[in-house]
N, CA, C and O atoms as a GROMACS GRO file, in nm:
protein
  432
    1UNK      N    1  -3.131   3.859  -3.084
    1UNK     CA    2  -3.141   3.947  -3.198
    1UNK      C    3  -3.199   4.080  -3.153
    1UNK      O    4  -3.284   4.077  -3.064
    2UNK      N    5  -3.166   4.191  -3.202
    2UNK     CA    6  -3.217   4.280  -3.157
    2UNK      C    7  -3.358   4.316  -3.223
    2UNK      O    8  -3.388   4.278  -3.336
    3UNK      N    9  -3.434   4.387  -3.150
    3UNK     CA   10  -3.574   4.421  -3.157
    3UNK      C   11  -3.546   4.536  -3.244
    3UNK      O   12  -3.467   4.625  -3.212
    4UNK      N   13  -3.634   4.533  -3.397
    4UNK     CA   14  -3.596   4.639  -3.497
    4UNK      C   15  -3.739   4.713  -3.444
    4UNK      O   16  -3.803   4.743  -3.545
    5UNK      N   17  -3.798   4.746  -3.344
    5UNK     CA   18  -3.860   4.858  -3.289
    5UNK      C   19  -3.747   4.914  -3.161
    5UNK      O   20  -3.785   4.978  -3.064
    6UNK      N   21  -3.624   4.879  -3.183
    6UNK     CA   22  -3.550   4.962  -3.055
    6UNK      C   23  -3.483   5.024  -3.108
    6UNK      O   24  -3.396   4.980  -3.184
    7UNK      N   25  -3.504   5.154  -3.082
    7UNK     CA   26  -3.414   5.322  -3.155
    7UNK      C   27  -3.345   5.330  -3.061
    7UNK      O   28  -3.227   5.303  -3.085
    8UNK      N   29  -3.376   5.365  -2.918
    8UNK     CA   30  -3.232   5.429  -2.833
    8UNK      C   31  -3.158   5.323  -2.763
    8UNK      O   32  -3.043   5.347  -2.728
    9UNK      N   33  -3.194   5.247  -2.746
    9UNK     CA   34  -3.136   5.139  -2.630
    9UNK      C   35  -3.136   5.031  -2.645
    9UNK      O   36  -3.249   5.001  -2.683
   10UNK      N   37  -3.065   4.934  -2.639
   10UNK     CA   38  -2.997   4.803  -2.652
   10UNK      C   39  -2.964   4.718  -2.511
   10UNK      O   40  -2.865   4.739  -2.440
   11UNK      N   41  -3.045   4.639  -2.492
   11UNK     CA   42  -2.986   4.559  -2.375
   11UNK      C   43  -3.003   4.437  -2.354
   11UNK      O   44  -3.112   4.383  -2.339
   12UNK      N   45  -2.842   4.359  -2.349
   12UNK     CA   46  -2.825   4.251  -2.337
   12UNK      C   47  -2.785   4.180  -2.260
   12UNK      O   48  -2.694   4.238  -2.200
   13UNK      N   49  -2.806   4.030  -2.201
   13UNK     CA   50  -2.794   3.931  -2.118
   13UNK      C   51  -2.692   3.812  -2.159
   13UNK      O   52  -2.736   3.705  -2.201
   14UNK      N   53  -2.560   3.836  -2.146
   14UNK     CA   54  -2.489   3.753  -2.216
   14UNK      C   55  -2.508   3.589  -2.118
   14UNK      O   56  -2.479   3.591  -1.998
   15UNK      N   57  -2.551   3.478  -2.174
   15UNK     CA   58  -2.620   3.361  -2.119
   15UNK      C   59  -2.510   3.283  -2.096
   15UNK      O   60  -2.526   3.221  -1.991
   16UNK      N   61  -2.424   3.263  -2.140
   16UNK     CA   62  -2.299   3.218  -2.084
   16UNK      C   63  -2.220   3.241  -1.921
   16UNK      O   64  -2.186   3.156  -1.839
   17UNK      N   65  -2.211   3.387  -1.914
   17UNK     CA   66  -2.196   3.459  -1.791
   17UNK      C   67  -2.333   3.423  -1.687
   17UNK      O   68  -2.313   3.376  -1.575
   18UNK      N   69  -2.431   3.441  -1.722
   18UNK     CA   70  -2.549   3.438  -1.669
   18UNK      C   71  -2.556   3.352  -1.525
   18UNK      O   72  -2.632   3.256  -1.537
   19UNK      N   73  -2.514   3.360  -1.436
   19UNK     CA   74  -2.488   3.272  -1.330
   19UNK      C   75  -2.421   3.125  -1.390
   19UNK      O   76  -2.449   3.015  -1.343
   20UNK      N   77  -2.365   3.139  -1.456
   20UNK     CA   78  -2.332   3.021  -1.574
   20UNK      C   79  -2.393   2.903  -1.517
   20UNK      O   80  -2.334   2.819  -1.448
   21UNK      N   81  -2.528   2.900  -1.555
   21UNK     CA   82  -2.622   2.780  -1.556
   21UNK      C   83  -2.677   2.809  -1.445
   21UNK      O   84  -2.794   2.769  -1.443
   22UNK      N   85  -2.629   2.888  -1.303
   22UNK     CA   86  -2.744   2.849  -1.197
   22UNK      C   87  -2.847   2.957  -1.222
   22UNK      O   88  -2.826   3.068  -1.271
   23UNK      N   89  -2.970   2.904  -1.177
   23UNK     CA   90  -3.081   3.002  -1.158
   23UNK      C   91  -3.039   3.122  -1.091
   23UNK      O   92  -2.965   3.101  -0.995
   24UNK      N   93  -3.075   3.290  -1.125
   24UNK     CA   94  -3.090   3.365  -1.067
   24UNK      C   95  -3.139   3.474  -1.123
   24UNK      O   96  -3.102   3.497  -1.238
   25UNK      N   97  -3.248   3.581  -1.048
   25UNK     CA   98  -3.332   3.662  -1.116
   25UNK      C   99  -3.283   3.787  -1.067
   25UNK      O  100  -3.361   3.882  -1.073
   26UNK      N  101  -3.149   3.808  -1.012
   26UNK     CA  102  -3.155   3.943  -1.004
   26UNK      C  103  -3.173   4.075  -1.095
   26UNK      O  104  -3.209   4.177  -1.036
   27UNK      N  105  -3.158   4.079  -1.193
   27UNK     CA  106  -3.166   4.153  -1.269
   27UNK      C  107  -3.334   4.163  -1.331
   27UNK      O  108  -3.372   4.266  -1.387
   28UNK      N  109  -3.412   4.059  -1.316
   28UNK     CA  110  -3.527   4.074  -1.320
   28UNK      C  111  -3.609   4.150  -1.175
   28UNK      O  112  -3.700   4.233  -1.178
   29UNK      N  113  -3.554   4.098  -1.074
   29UNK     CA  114  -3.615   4.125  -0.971
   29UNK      C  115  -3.560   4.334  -0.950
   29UNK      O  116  -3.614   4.385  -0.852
   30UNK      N  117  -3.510   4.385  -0.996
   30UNK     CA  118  -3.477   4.504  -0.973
   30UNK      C  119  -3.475   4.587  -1.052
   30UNK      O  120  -3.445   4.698  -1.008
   31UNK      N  121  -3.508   4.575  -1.222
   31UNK     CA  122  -3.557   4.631  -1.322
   31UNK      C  123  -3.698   4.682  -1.278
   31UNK      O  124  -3.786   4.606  -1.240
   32UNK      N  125  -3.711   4.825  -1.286
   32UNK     CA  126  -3.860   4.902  -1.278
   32UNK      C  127  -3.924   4.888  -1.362
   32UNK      O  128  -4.045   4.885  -1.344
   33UNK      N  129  -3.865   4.874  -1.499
   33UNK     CA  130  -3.955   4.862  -1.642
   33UNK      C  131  -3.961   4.756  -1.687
   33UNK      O  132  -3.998   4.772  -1.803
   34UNK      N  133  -3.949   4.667  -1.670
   34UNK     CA  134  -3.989   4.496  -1.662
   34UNK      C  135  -3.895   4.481  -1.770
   34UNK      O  136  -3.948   4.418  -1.862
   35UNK      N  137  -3.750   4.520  -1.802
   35UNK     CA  138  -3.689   4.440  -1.933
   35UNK      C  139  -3.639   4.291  -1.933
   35UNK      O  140  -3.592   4.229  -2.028
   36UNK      N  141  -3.659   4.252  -1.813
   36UNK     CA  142  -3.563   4.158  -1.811
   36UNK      C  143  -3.679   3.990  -1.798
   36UNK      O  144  -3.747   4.016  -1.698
   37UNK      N  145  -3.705   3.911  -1.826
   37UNK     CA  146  -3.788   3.760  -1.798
   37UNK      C  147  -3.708   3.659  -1.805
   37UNK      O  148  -3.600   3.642  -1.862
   38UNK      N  149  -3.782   3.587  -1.734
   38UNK     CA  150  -3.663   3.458  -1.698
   38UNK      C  151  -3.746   3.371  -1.752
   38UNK      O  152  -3.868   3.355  -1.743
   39UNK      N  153  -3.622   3.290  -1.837
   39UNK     CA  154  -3.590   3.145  -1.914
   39UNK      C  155  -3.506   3.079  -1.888
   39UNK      O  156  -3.384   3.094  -1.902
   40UNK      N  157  -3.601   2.952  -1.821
   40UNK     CA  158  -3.505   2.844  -1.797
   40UNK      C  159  -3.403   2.895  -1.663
   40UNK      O  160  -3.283   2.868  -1.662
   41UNK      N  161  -3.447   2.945  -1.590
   41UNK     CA  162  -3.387   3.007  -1.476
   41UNK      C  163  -3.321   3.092  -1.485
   41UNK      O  164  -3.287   3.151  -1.382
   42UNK      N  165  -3.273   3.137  -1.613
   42UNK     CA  166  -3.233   3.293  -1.662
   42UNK      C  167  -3.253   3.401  -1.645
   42UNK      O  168  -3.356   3.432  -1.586
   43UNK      N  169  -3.186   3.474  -1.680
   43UNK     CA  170  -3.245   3.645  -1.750
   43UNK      C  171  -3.244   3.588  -1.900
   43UNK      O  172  -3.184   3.496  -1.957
   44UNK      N  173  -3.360   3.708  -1.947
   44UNK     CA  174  -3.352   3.736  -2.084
   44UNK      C  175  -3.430   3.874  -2.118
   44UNK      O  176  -3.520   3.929  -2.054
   45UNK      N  177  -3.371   3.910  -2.237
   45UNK     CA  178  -3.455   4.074  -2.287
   45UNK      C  179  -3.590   4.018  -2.317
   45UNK      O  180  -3.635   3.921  -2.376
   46UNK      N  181  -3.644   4.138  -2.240
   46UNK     CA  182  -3.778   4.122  -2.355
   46UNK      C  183  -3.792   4.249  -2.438
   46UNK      O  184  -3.828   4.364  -2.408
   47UNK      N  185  -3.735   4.166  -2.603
   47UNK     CA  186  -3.754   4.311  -2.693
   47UNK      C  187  -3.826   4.405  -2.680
   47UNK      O  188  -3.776   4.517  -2.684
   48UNK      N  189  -3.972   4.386  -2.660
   48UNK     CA  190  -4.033   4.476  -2.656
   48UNK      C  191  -4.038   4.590  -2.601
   48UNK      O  192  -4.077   4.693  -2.657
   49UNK      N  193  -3.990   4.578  -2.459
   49UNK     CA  194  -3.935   4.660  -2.382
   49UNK      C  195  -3.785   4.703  -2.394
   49UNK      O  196  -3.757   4.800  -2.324
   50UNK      N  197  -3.742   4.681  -2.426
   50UNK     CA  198  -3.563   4.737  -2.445
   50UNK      C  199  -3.619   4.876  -2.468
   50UNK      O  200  -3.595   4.906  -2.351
   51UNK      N  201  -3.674   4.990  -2.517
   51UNK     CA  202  -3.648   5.118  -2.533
   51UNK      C  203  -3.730   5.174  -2.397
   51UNK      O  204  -3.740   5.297  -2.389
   52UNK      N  205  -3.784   5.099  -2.299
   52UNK     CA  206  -3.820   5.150  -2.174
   52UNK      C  207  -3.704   5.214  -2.104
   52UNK      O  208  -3.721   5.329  -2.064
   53UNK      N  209  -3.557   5.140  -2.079
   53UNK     CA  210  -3.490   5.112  -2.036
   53UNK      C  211  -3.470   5.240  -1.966
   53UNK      O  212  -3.541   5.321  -2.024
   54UNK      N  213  -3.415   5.290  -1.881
   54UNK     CA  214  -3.452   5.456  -1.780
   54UNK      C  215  -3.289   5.450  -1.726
   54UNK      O  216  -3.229   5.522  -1.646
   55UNK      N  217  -3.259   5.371  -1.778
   55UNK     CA  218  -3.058   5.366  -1.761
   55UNK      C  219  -3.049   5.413  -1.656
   55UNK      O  220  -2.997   5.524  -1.641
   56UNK      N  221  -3.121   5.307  -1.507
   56UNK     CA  222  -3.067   5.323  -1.378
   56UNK      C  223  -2.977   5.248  -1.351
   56UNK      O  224  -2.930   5.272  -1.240
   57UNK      N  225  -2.917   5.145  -1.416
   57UNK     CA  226  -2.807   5.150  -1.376
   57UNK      C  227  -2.859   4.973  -1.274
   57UNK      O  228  -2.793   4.870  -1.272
   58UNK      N  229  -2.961   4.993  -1.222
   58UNK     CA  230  -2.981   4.870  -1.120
   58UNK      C  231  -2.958   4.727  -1.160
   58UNK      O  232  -2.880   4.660  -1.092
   59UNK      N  233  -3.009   4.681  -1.252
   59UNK     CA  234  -2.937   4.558  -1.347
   59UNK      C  235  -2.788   4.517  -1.346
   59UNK      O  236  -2.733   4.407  -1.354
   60UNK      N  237  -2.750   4.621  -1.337
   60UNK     CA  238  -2.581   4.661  -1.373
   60UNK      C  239  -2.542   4.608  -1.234
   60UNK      O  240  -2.479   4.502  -1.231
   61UNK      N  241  -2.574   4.678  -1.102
   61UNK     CA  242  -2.551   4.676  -1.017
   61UNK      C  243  -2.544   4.565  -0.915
   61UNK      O  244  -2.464   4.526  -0.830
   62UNK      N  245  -2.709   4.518  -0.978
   62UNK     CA  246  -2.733   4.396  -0.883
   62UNK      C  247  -2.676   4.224  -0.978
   62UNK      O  248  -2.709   4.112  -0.938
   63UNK      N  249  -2.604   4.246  -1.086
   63UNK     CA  250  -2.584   4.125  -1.129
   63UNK      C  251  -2.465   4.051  -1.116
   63UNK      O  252  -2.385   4.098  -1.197
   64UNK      N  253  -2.412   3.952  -1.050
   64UNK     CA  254  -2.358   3.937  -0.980
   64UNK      C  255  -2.219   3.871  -1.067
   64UNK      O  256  -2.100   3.858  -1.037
   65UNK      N  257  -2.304   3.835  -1.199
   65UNK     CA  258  -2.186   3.764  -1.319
   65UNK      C  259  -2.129   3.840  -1.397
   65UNK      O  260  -2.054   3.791  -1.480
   66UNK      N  261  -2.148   3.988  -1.391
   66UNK     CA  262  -2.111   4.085  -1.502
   66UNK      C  263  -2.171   4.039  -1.622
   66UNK      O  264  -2.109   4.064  -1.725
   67UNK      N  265  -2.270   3.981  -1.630
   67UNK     CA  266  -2.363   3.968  -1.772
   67UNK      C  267  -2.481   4.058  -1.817
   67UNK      O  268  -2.542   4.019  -1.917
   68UNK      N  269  -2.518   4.166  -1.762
   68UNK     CA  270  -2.616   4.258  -1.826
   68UNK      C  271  -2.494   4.361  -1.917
   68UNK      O  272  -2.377   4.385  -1.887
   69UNK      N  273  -2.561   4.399  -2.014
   69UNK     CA  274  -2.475   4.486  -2.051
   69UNK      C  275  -2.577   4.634  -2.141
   69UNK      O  276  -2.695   4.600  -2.156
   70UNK      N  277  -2.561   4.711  -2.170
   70UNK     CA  278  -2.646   4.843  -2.222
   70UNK      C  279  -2.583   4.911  -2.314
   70UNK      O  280  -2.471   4.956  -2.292
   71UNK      N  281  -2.649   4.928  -2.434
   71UNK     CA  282  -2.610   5.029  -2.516
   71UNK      C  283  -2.713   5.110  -2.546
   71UNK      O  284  -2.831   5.076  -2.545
   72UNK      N  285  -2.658   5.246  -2.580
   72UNK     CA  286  -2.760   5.367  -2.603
   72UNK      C  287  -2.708   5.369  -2.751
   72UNK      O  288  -2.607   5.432  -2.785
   73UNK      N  289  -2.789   5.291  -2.839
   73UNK     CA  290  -2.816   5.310  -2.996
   73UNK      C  291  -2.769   5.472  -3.082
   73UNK      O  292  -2.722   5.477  -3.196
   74UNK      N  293  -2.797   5.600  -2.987
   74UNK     CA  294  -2.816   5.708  -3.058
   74UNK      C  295  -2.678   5.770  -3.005
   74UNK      O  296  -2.647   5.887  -3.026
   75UNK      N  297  -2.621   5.705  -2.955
   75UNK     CA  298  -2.468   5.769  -2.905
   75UNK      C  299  -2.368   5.717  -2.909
   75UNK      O  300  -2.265   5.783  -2.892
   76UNK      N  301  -2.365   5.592  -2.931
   76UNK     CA  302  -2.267   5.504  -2.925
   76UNK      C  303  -2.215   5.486  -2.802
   76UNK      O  304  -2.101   5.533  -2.796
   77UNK      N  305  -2.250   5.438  -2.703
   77UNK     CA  306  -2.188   5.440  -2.566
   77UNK      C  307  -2.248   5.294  -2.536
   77UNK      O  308  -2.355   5.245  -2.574
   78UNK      N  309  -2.127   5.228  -2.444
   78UNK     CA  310  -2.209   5.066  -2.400
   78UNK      C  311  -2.177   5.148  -2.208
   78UNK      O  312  -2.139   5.251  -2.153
   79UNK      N  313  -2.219   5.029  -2.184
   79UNK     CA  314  -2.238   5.061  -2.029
   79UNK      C  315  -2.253   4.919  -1.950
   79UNK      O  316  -2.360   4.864  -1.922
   80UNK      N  317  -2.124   4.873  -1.922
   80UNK     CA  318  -2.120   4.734  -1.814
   80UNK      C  319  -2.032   4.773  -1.683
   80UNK      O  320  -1.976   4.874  -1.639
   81UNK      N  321  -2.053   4.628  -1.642
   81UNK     CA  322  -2.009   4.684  -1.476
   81UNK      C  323  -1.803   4.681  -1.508
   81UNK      O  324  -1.704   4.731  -1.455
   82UNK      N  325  -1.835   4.588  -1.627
   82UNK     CA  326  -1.688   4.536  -1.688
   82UNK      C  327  -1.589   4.689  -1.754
   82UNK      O  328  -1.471   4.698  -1.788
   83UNK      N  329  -1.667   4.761  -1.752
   83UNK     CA  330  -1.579   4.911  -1.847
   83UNK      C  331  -1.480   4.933  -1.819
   83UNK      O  332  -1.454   4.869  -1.717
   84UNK      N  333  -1.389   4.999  -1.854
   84UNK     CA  334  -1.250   5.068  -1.832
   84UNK      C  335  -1.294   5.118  -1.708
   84UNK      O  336  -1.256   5.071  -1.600
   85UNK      N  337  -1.414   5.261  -1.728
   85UNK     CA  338  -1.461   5.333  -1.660
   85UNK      C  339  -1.488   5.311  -1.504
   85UNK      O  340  -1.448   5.386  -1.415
   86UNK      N  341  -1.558   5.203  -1.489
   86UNK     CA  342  -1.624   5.133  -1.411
   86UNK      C  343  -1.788   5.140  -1.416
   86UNK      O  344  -1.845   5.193  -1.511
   87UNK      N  345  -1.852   5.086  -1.314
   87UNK     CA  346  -1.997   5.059  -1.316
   87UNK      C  347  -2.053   5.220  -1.290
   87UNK      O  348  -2.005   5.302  -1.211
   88UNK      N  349  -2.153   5.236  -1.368
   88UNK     CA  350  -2.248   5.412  -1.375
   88UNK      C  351  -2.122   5.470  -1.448
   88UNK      O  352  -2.095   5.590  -1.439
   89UNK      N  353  -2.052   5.390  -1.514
   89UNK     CA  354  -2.025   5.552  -1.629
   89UNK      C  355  -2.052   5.463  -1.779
   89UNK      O  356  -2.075   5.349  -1.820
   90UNK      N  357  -2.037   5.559  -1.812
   90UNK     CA  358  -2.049   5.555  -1.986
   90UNK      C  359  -1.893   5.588  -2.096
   90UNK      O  360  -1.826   5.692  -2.107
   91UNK      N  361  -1.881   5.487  -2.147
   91UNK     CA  362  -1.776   5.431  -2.253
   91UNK      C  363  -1.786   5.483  -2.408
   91UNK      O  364  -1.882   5.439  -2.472
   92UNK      N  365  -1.713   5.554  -2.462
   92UNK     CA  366  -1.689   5.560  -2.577
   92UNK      C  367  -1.717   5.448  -2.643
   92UNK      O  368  -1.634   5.363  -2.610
   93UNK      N  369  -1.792   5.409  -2.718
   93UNK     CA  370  -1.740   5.283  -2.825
   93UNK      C  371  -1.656   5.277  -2.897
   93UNK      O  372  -1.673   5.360  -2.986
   94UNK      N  373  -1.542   5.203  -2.914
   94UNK     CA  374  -1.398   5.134  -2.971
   94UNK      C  375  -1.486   4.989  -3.057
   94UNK      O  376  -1.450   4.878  -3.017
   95UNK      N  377  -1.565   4.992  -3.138
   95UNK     CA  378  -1.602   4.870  -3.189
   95UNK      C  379  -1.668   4.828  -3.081
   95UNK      O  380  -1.664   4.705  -3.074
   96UNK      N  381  -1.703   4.859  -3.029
   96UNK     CA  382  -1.853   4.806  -2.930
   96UNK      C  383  -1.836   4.698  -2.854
   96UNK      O  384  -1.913   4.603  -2.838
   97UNK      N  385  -1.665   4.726  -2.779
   97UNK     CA  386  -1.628   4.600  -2.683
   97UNK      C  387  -1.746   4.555  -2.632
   97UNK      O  388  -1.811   4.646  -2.580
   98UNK      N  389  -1.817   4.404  -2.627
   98UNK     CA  390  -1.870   4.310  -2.559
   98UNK      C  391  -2.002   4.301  -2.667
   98UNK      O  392  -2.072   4.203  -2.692
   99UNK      N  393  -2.009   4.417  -2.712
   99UNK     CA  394  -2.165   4.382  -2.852
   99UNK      C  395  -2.095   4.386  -2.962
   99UNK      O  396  -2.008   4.472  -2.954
  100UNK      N  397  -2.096   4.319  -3.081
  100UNK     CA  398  -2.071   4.256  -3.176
  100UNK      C  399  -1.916   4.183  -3.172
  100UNK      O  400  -1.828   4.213  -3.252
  101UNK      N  401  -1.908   4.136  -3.120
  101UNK     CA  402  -1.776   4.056  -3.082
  101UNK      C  403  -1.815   3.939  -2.962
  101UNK      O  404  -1.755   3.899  -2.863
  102UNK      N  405  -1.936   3.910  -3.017
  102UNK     CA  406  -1.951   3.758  -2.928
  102UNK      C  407  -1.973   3.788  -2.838
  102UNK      O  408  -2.085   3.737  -2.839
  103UNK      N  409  -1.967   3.840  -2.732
  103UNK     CA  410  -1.980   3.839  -2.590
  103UNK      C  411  -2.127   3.820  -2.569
  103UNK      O  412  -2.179   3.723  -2.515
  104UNK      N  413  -2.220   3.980  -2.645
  104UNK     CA  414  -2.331   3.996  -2.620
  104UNK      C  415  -2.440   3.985  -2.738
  104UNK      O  416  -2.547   4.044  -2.730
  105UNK      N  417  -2.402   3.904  -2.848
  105UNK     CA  418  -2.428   3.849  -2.967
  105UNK      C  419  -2.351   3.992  -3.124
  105UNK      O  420  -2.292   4.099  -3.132
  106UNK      N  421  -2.393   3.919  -3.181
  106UNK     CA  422  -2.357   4.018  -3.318
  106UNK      C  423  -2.485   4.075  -3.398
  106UNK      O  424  -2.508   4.041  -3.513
  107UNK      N  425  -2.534   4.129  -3.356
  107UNK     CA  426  -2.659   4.148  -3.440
  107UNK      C  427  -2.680   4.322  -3.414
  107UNK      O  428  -2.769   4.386  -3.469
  108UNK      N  429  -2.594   4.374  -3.333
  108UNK     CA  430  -2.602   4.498  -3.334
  108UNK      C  431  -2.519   4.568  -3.453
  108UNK      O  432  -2.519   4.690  -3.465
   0.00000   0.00000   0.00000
């Protein structure tokens, strides 16, 4: 669910993709602003932090399932390694391929 203290930024861990079931912390281990904690050998957001987020891009980079994914709330733009674009660019939103259409829950 998203954190109703997050104005610019949105970021999600789709748990399915998530090494699908095996343990792995990359995306924790390379986040500067601590968004990411592991459950159950997971990633997961930690709401609180989602508007830290400094959109480097490293999450993106180092995850090996294509399951982190980023949206900037105040622009409409998502940002996965999965884009048309590719990984480090930024996407128009078309209905918010991968957030609200299941992928990365519906609550945005």
């Amino acid at each position: 669910m998203t954190n109703p203290m997050s104005l610019f930024i949105a970021v999600r861990v789709d748990e399915g993709r998530c090494r699908a079931g095996q343990p792995c912390t990359a995306c924790i281990a390379v986040c500067p602003v601590s968004i990411f904690e592991g459950r159950n050998g997971l990633a997961g957001v930690v709401g609180e932090n989602e508007d830290e987020c400094i959109l480097c891009d490293l999450c993106l980079q180092r995850c090996p399932m294509d399951a982190v994914a980023i949206r900037k709330l105040y622009a409409g733009e998502i940002l996965t390694t999965a884009s048309p674009q590719g990984s480090g660019r930024w996407a128009r939103e078309e209905k918010a391929r991968g957030f609200g259409e299941g992928r990365y829950g519906n609550d945005l």
